[in-house]
C-alpha positions in Angstrom: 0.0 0.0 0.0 1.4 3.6 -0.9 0.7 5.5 2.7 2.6 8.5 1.0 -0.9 9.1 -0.7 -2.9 8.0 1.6 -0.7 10.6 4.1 1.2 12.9 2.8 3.2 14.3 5.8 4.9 10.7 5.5 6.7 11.9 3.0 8.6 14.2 5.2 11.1 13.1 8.4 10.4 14.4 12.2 6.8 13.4 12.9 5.6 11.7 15.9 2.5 10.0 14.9 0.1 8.9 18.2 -2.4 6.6 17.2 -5.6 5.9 18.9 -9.2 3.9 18.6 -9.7 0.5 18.1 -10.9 -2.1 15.1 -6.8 -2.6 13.8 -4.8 0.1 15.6 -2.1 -2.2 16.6 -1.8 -3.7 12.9 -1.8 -0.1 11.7 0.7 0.8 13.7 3.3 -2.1 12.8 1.9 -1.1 8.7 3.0 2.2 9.0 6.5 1.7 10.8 7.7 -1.3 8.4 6.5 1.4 5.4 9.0 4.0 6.7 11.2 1.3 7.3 11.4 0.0 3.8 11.9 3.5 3.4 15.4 3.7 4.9 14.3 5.6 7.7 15.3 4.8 11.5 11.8 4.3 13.1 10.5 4.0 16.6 7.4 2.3 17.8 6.2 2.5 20.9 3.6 2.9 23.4 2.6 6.0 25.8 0.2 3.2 27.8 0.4 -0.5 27.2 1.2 -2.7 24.3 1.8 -6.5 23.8 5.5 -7.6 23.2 5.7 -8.2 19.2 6.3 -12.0 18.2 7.6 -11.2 14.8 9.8 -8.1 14.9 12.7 -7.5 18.0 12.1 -5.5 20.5 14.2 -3.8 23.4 13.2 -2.9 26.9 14.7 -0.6 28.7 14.3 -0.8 32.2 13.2 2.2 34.4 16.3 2.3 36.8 19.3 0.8 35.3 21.5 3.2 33.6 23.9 0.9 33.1 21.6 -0.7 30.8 20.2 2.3 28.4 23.8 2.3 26.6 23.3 -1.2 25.7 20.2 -0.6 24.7 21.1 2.4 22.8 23.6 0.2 21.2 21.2 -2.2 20.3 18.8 0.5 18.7 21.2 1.2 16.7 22.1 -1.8 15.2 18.6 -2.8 14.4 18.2 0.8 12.5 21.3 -0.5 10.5 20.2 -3.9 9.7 17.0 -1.9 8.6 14.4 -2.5 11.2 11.9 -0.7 13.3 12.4 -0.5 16.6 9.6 -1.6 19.4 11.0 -0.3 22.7 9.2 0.4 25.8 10.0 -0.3 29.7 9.0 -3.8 30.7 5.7 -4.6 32.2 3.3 -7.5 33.8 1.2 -9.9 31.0 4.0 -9.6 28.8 3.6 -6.1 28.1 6.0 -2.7 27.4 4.8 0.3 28.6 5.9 3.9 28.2 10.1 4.4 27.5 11.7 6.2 30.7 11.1 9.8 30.6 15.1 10.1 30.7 15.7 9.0 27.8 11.8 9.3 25.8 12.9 12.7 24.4 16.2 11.7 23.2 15.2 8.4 21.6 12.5 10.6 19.3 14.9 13.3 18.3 16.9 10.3 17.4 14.7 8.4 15.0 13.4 10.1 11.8 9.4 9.3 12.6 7.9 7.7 15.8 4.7 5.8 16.0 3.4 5.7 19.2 -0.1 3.9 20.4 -1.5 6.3 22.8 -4.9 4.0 24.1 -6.3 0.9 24.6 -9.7 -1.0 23.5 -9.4 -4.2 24.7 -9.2 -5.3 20.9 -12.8 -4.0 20.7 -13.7 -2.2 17.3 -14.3 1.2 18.4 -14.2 3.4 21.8 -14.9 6.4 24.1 -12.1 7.6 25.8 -12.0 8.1 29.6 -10.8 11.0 31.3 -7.3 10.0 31.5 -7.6 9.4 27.9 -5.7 9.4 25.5 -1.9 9.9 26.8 -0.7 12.1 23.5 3.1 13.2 24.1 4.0 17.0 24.1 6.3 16.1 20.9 3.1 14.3 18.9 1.8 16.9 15.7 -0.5 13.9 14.2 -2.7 11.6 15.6 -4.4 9.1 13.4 -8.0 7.9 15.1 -8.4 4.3 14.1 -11.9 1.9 14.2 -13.2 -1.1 12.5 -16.1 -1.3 9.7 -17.4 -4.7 12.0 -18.8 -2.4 14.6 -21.4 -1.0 12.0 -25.4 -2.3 13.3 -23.9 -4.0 16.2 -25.3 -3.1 19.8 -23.2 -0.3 21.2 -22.3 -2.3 23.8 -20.9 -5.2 22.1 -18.6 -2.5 20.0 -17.5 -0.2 21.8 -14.8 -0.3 24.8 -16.1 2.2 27.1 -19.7 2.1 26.2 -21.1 3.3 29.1 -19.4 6.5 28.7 -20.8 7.0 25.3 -24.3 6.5 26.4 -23.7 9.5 29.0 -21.8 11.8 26.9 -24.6 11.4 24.1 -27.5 11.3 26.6 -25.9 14.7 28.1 -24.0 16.7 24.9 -26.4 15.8 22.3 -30.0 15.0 23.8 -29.5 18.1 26.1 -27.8 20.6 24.1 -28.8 20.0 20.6 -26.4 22.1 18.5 -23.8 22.3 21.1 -22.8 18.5 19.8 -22.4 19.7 15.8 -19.3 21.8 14.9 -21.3 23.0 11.8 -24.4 24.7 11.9 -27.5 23.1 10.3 -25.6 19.6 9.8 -28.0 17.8 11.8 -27.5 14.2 11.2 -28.2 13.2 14.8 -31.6 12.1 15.8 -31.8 13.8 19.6 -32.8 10.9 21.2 -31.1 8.8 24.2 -28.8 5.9 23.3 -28.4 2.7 25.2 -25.9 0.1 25.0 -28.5 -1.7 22.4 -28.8 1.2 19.9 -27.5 0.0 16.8 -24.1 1.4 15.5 -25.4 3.2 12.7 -23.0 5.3 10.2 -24.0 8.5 11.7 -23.1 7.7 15.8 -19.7 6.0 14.5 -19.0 9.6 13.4 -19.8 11.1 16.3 -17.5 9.0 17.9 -15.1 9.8 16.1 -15.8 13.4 15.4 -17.0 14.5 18.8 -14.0 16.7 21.1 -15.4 14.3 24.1 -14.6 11.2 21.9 -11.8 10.9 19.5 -11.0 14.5 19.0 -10.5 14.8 23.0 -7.7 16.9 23.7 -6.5 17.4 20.0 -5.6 20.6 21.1 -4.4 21.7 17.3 -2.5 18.9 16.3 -3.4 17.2 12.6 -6.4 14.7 13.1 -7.3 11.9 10.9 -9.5 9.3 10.6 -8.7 5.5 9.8 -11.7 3.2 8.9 -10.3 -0.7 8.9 -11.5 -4.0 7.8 -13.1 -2.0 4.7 -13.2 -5.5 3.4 -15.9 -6.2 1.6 -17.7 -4.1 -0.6 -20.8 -3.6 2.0 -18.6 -2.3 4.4 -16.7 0.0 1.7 -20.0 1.5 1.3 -20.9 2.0 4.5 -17.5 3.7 5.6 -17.4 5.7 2.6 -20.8 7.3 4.6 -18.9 7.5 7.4 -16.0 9.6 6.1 -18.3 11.6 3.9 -20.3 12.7 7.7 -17.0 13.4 8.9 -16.0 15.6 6.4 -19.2 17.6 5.9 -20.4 17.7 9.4 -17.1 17.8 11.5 -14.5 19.0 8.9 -12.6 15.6 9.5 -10.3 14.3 6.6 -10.0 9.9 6.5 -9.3 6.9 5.0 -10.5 3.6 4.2 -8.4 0.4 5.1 -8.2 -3.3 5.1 -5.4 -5.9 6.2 -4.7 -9.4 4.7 -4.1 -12.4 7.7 -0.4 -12.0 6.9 -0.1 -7.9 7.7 -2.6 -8.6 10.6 0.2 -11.0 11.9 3.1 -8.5 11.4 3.7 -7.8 14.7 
């Protein structure tokens, strides 16, 4: 796949790209970092929360307190940027997990790489989300975050979809419901119906976009950095269709740019 035109600022060095969402963030973020890769730049994948140790690509952890150990690990960064691999590197944690790189060194490890990919949420691999109020954790160096959620969500229960449900239901129920045009960016774009959700409402087109497009969901503290929208598992035609409604809502009703995506079994195995 050519991400150049599906983003264009990867066709420039010094980004650091936080992703977020659910529905094939993980996949996109391995994707994207074996693209710049193949690129010949030195890239940097990591996490600002939690992620799963990779099976299929090295990875180095770099423990909190050792200081002994971050030259080695330094070392070893390096040589996997020469060999021409991404690097996964985060500080160890419980469940076979890395966590957020030491703030000692986080700064100097992005300066370091030419782009850094970093996933900045969890959703316990559910499709889509609402974020909580410590969500997400977006780095002072991120400019672009890329807000990711699967076409399988579409005319499911809410519940059943959505990783943080219940604080869907009350954001809708309170911002929409009560304040009518206080939950659309645009004036006279009213796509909504103003009527309470449950976790049974259906997942239409229309309230995946909100989630997405709302400053409570996706958009939460944004605060001017370059937003984007990723739609996976566009992988039947059906599903095309339907998230080619979902971008065209985003664009017309929240001024929010995306793209559609699918993954084979092989790419979805990457990391």
């Amino acid at each position: 796949m050519d991400w150049d035109q599906k983003f264009p600022f990867l066709r420039e060095k010094g980004h650091v790209v936080s992703l977020i969402g659910g529905g094939g963030k993980t996949t996109l973020l391995y994707a994207l970092s074996a693209y710049c890769t193949a690129k010949g730049w030195r890239v940097l994948t990591a996490t600002t929360t939690h992620i799963r140790k990779p099976v299929n690509v090295p990875w180095i952890v770099v423990n909190e307190e050792e200081n002994t150990a971050w030259e080695n690990a330094r070392k070893e960064r390096d040589r996997l940027w020469q060999q021409g691999t991404y690097v996964v590197a985060g500080t160890p944690a419980p469940h076979e997990k890395l966590t957020i790189l030491p703030e000692s060194i986080r700064s100097e490890w992005i300066s370091d790489a030419d782009i850094t990919f970093l996933e900045a949420d969890g959703a316990k691999c559910l499709p889509c989300k609402f974020p909580a109020a410590y969500e997400p954790v977006i780095l002072p160096q991120s400019d672009i975050v890329l807000a990711v959620a699967g076409l399988s969500a579409l005319y499911r229960p809410l519940g059943e979809v959505c990783f943080r449900a219940e604080l869907a239901i009350e954001a809708w129920n309170r911002d929409v419901c009560e304040y009518g045009d206080a939950a659309y960016p645009k004036e006279g774009k009213r796509l909504l119906k103003e009527v309470p959700i449950s976790k049974d409402t259906p997942l239409t087109p229309e309230l995946l976009a909100w989630l997405l497009g709302s400053e409570n969901g996706a958009r939460k503290d944004i605060s001017g950095r370059s937003f984007f929208v990723v739609l996976n598992q566009a992988d039947t035609s059906e599903r095309r269709e339907d998230g080619r409604k979902v971008l065209d809502i985003l664009k017309h009703s929240y001024g929010i740019q995306g793209i559609l995506t699918s993954f084979s079994e092989t790419e979805r195995n990457q990391g």
